[in-house]
VOKE-211153 format. One record per residue (C-alpha): residue in three letters; x, y, z. Coordinates in steps of 0.001 Angstrom, whole numbers, padded with zeros to 6 digits, always signed. Layout:
% residues N
AlaXYZ/...
//
This chain:
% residues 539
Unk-139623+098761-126515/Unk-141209+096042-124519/Unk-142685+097336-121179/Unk-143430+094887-118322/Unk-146010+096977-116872/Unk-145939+094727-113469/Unk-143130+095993-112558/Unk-143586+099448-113780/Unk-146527+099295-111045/Unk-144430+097976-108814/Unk-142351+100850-108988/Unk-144828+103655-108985/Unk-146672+102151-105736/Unk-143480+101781-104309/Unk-142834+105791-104384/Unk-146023+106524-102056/Unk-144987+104170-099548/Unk-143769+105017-095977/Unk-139637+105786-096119/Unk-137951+104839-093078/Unk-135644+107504-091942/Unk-131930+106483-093059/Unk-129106+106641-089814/Unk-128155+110100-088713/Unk-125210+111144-091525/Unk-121969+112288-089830/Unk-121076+115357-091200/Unk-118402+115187-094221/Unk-114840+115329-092809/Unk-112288+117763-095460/Unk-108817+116772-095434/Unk-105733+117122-092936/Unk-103821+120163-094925/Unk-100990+119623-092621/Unk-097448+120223-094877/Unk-099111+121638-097661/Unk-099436+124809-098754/Unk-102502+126293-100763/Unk-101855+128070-104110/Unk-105449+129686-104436/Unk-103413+132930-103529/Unk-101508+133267-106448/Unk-103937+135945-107948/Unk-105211+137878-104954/Unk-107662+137682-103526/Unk-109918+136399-106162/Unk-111587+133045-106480/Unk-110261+130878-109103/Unk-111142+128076-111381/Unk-107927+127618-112340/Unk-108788+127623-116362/Unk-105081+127553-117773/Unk-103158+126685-114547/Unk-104328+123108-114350/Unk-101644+120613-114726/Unk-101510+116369-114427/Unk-098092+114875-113665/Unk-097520+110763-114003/Unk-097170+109446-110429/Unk-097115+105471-111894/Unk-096865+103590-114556/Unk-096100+100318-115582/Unk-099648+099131-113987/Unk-102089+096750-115294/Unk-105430+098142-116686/Unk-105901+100345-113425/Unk-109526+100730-112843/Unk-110137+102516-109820/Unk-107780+104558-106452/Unk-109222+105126-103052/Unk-106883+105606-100064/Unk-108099+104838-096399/Unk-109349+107074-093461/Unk-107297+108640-091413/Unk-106128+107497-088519/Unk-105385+108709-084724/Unk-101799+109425-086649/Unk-103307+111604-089179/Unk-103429+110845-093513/Unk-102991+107423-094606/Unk-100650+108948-097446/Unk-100806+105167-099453/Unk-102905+105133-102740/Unk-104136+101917-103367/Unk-104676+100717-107549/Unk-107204+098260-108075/Unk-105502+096276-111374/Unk-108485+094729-113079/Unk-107053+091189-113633/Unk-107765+090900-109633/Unk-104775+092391-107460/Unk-104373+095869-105605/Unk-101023+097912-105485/Unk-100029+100448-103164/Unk-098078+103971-104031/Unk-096753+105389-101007/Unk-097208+109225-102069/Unk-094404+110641-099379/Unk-091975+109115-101708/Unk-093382+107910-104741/Unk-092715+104958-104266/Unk-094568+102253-105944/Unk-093823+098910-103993/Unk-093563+095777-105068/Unk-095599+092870-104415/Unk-099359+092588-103721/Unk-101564+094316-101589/Unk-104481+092037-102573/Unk-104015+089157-105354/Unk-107314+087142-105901/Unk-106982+086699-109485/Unk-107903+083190-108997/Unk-111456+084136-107921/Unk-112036+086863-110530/Unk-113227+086199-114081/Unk-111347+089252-116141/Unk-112658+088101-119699/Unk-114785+090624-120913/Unk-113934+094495-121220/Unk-116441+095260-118537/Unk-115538+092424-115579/Unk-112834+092063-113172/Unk-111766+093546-109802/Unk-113724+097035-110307/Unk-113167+099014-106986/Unk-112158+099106-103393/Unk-113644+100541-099793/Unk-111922+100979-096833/Unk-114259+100902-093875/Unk-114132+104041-092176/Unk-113108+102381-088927/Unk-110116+101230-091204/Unk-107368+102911-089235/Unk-108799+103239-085725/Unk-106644+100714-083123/Unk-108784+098136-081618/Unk-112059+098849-083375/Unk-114170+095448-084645/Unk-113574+096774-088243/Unk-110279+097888-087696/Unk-108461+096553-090846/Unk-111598+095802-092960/Unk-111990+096479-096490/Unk-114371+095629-099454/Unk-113659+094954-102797/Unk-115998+094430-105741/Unk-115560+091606-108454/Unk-116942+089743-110805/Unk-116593+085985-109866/Unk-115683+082910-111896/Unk-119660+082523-112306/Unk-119982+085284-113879/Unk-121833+087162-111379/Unk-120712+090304-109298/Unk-119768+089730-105493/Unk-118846+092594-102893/Unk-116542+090496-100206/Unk-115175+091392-097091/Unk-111286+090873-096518/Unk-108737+092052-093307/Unk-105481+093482-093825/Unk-102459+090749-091881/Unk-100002+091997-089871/Unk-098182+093661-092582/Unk-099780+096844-093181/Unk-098963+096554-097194/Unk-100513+092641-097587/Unk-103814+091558-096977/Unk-104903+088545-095697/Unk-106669+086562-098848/Unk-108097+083954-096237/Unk-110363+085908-094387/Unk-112589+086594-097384/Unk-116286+086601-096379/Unk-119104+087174-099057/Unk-121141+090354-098208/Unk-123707+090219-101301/Unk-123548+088031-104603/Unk-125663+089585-107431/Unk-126505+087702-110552/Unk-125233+088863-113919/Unk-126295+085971-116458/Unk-125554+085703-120138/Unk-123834+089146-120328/Unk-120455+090298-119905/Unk-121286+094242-119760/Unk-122709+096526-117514/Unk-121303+094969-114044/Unk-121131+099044-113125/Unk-118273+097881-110527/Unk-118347+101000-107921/Unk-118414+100857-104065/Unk-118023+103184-101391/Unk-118467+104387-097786/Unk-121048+107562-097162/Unk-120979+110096-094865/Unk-123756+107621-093043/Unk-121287+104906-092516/Unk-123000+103095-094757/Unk-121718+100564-098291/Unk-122677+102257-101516/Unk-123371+099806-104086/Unk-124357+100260-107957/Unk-124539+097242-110241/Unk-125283+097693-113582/Unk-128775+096573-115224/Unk-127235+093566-116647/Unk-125902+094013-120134/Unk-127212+094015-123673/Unk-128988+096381-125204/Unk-131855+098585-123536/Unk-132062+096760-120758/Unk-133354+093105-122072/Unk-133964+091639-118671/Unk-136433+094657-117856/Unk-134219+095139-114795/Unk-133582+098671-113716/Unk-136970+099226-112997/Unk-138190+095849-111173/Unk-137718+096678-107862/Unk-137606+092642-107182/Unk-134236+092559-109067/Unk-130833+094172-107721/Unk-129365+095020-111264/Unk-129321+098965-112550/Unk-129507+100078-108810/Unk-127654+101632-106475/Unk-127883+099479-102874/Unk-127352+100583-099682/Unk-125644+098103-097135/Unk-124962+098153-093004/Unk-121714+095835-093066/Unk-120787+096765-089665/Unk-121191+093009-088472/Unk-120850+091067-091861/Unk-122299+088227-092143/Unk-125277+089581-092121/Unk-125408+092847-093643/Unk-128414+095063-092469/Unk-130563+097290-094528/Unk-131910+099404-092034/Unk-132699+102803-092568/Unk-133473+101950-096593/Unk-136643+103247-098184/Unk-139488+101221-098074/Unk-140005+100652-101816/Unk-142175+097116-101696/Unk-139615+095318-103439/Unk-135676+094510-101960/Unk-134471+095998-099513/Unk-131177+096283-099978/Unk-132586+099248-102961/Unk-131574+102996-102038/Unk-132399+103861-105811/Unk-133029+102820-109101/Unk-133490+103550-112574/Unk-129549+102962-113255/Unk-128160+101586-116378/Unk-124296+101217-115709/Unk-123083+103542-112976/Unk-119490+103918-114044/Unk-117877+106184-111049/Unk-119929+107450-108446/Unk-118516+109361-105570/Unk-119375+111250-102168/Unk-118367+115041-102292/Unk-116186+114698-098895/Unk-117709+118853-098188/Unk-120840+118234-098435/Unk-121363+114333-098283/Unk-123698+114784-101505/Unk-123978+111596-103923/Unk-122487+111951-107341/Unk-123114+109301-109855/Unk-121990+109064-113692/Unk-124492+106983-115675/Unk-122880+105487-119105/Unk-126118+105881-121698/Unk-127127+103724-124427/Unk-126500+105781-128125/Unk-127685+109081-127500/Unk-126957+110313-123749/Unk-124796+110452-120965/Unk-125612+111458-117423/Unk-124626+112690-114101/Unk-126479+112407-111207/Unk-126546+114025-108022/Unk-128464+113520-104264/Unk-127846+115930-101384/Unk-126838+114251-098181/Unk-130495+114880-097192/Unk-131589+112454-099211/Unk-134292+109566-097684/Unk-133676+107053-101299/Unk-135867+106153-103393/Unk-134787+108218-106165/Unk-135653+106612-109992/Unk-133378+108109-112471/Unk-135765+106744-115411/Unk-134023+104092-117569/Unk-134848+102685-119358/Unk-137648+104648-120168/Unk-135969+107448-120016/Unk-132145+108143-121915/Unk-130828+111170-119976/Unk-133961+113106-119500/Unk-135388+112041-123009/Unk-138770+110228-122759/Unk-139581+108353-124897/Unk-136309+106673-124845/Unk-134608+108233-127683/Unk-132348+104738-128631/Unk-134438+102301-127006/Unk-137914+103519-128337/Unk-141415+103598-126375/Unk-144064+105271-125850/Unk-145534+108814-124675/Unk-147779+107660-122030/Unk-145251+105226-120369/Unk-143210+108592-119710/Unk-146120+109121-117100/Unk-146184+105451-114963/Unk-142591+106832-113042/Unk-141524+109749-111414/Unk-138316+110347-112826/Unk-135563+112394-111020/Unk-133804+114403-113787/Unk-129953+114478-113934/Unk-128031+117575-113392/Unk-126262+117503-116230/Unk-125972+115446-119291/Unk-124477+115179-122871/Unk-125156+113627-126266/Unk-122919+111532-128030/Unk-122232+113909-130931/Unk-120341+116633-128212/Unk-116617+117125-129129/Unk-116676+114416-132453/Unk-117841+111535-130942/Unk-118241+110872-126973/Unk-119659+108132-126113/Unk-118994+106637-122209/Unk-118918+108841-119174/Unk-116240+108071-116280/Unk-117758+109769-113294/Unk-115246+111710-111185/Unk-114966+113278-107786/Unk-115509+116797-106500/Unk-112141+118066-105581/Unk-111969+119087-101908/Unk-108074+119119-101781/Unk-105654+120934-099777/Unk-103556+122385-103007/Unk-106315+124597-104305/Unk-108865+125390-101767/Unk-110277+127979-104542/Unk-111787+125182-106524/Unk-113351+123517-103864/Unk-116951+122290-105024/Unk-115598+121609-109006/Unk-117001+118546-110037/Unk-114139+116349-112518/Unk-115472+113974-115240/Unk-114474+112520-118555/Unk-115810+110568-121479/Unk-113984+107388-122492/Unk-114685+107979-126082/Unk-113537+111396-126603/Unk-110774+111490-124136/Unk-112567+115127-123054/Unk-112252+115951-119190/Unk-114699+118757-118282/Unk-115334+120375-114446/Unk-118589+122256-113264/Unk-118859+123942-109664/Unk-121723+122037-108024/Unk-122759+122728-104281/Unk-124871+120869-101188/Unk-128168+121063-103281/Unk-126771+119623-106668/Unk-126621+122385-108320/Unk-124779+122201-111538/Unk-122624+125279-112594/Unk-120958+126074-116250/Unk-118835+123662-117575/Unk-115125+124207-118227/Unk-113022+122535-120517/Unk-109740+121158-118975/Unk-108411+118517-121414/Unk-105648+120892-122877/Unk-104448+121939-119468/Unk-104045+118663-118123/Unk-102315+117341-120941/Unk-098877+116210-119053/Unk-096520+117001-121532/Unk-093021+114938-122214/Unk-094386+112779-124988/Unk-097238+111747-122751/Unk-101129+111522-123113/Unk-103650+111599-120872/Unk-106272+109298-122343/Unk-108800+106658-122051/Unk-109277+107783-118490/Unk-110879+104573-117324/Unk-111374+105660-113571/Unk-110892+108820-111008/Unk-109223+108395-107430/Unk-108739+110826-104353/Unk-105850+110500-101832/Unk-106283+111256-098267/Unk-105045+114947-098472/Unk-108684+115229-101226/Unk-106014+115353-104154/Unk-107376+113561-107767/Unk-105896+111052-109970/Unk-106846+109928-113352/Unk-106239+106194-113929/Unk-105554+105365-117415/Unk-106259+102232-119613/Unk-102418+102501-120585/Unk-101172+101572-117298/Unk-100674+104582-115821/Unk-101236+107030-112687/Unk-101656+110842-112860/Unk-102097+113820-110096/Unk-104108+117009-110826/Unk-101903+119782-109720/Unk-101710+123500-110422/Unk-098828+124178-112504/Unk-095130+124882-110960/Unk-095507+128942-111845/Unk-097980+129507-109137/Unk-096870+126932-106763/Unk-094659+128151-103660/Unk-091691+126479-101764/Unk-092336+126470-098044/Unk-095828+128261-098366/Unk-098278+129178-095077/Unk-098778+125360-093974/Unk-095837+123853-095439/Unk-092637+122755-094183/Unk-090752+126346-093156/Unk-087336+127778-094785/Unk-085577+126984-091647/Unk-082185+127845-089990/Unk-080529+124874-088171/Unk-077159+126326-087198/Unk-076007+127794-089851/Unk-077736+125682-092568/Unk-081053+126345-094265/Unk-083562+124015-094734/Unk-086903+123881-096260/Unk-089863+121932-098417/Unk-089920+119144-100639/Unk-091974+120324-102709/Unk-091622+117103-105103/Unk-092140+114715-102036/Unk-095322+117166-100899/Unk-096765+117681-104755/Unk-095503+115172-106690/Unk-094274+118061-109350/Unk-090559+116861-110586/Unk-088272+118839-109315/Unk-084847+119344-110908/Unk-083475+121841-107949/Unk-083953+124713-106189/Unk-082607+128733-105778/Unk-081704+130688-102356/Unk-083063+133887-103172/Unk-081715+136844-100579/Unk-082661+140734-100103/Unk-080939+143208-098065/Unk-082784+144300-094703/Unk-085799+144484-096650/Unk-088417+141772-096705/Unk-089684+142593-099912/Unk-087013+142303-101954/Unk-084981+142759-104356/Unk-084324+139362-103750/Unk-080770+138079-105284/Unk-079946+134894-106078/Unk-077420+133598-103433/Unk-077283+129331-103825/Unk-078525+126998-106190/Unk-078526+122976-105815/Unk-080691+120014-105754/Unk-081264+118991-102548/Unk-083139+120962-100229/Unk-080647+122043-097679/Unk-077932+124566-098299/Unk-075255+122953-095964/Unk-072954+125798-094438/Unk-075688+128041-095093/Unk-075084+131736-096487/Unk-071063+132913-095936/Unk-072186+136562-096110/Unk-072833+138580-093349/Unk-075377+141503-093113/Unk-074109+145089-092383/Unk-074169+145983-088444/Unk-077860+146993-087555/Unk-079348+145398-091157/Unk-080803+141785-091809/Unk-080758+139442-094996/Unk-084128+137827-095948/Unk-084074+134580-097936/Unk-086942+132851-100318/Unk-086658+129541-101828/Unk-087981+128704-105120/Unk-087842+125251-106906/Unk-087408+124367-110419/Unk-088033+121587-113128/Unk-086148+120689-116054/Unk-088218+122793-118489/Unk-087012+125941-116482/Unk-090076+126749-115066/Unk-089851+127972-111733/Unk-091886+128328-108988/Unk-093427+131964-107490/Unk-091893+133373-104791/Unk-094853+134053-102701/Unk-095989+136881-101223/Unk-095408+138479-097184/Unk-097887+137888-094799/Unk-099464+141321-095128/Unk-100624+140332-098656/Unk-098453+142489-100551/Unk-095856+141122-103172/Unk-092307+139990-103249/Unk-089661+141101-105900/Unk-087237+138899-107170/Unk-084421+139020-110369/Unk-084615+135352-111535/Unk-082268+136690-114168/Unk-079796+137567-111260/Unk-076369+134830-111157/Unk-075834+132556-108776/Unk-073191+131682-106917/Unk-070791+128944-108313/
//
């Protein structure tokens, strides 16, 4: 492998210079759980992982090479509950996830400015800022996107959302950064996003070709196979303030990246998580606590994974020594599972559904169609790896496969976006799921109707109905199956009465058109609830 020892210098001298103390990190913000209830109960007290109760249900389809979901901060009136779809050819969609709803129309269409030729180029991602949603804030309405222009070269821009909440404005454009991608098509990487810092995340890949031709990665005078750090409070200019003092660009938090496909901040902890495609021999995730001050080299191309010499690229012993190389928490080689061959970095799930897995890391490989979850923690620790791809297989003739990006929702849920066009939602399956749960909507009496959860509208599970369970004046059962419909009201409401001096209790539980039903929960002492589901109901 050719070495350009300059810049190899460069680098080394660059790690014993003064770092400037990044801006004070906010701490990580978990979700609003309002309306939704947790599952994590369903076994006790114990803490689950959830290995065989993991589930993915469509939520769209019909999209255009999807490549990445983000959703924006809350606001003063709590979740933004829109997912927005970055199509690749250049335009955005939104889901509304109350309702499923998948509007029509464009949320963003620059297809004009975006050159979509190769595999690797397009529109790649989307950041809200995180004063997105706050009423008369200077970045109120501001969002970034990440393309690769008609030049060829990658360009983060600035745009503002118009009066309509669902359009953006395509004239207020403003160039944050342009970063030049000659010659190649591949390895744009493609990924921004907002820290806990306040601060634009930015990781271009090291250019394209083959082991890093343009000696990129680690030339600390060149942008490519980095991750950047950007201050776009007052675009145009960006500041880089708070960046380590490396002695090349300042706009460098780290380096040593050959194409970052999915990063993501764990919203508990506010660590960095960032999934490294490899060359022909490994792929790599990794990780910096919230503590971090930059500066971090993860090695290529040197380095393959934590191989030195480069096991693809070739090299040398003693060029293993001119860098410091920060290892990866976890990697894989390409003969795991048959072939694997691309990594598609994921999120750490910090959802309201399933507090128990809290801290499980989600990832895939593009070759392989595998998707694999560790539990991971505030100092990057890696935990064992579980295997998830036959759980989340959605069933009904579908597949989930060449999972080309992860997204999160403002309630800390996770989609897969697939190269196929479509949408899915990790969920727990409907057997340990619970209709009007602690959190939830209530089973409600309003006159003499009942009322309660939708838990389709709430989950996004397909529901075909729901049963009325009832017990006699004793709240833990047997319950007795008293009304059965689709809706979730039962209008008139029960025509029994109890005996003088005893009460009825009622349950809800909902169903889909497997059968499958739902768990009936258990009291708020703990203990369990017993119900016939064989019992008849009511014509």
């Amino acid at each position: 492998m050719k070495l350009n020892l300059a810049k190899i210098i460069i680098a080394v001298m660059g790690s014993a210079l003064a770092v400037v103390p990044p801006a004070a990190a906010q701490a990580p913000v978990l979700p609003d759980c309002t309306g939704i209830s947790d599952v994590s109960d369903y076994d006790g007290s114990n803490v689950s992982d959830f290995d065989g109760q993991l589930t993915t249900v469509r939520v769209a389809t019909g999209l255009v090479n999807p490549v990445h979901v983000a959703s924006p901060p809350d606001g003063p009136g709590g979740p933004d509950d829109r997912l927005f779809i970055v199509e690749q050819r250049g335009t955005i969609r939104i889901l509304e996830t109350t309702n499923g709803a998948l509007l029509t129309g464009f949320f963003l269409d620059i297809q004009t400015s975006v050159e979509a030729v190769g595999n690797e180029e397009g529109l790649l991602s989307v950041a809200f800022h995180p004063e997105y949603n706050t009423p008369g804030d200077a970045n109120e309405g501001r969002f970034f996107v990440y393309y690769t222009n008609t030049l060829g070269n990658n360009q983060v821009s600035r745009f503002s959302v118009s009066t309509d909440p669902n359009d953006a404005d395509e004239s207020t454009e403003e160039t944050v950064i342009t970063i030049d991608h000659p010659i190649q098509r591949n390895h744009n990487g493609g990924q921004i996003a907002f820290g806990s810092d306040g601060r634009l995340y930015i990781a271009p890949g090291d250019g394209g070709g083959g082991c890093d031709p343009f000696d990129a990665a680690q030339n600390l005078n060149d942008l490519r196979g980095k991750m950047l750090r950007l201050d776009v409070d007052t675009v145009p200019p960006y500041s880089t303030a708070g960046n380590p003092a490396l002695g090349g660009l300042s706009e460098i938090w780290a380096y040593g990246l050959r194409n970052p496909w999915r990063f993501s901040f764990d919203r508990g902890t506010g660590a960095l998580y960032i999934g490294d495609v490899g060359q022909g021999a490994w792929e790599e995730i990794n990780c910096q606590p919230s503590t971090s001050t930059g500066g971090e080299n993860y090695g290529w191309d040197l380095y393959e994974g934590n191989h030195c010499p480069n096991p693809t690229c070739g090299g040398s012993a003693p060029a293993c020594n001119l860098i410091t190389n920060t290892e990866n928490i976890l990697e894989y080689d390409h003969a795991r599972d048959g072939f694997s061959c691309s990594i598609t970095g994921g999120y750490v799930y910090r959802g309201c559904r399933m507090t128990d897995l809290h801290g499980s890391y989600f990832y895939a490989d593009w070759c392989s169609d595998q998707v694999r979850s560790f539990r991971t923690d505030a100092t990057c620790a890696a935990g064992s790896e579980i295997l998830r791809t036959a759980d989340l297989a959605p069933g009904g003739g579908l597949v989930l496969d060449q999972i080309a990006s992860f997204g999160e929702d403002s309630r800390g849920e996770i989609y897969f976006c697939d190269r196929g066009g479509n949408l899915y939602k990790l969920l727990p399956e409907l057997e340990i799921m619970e209709v009007s749960g602690v959190n939830a909507a209530p089973l409600v009496a309003r006159g003499s109707d009942l009322a309660w959860e939708d838990l389709q509208a709430s989950s996004a599970q397909p529901i075909s109905g729901y049963k009325v369970y009832r017990a006699d004046d004793d709240a833990s059962g047997p319950f007795l199956c008293a009304h059965q419909g689709t809706g979730t009201e039962w209008l008139g409401g029960d025509a029994q009465d109890p005996f003088p001096g005893e009460s009825f209790y009622y349950l809800v539980t909902a169903l889909n058109t497997a059968g499958d039903e739902t768990r009936p929960g258990n009291r708020s002492a703990g203990t369990p609830r017993t119900v016939d589901t064989t019992s008849i109901c009511p014509p």
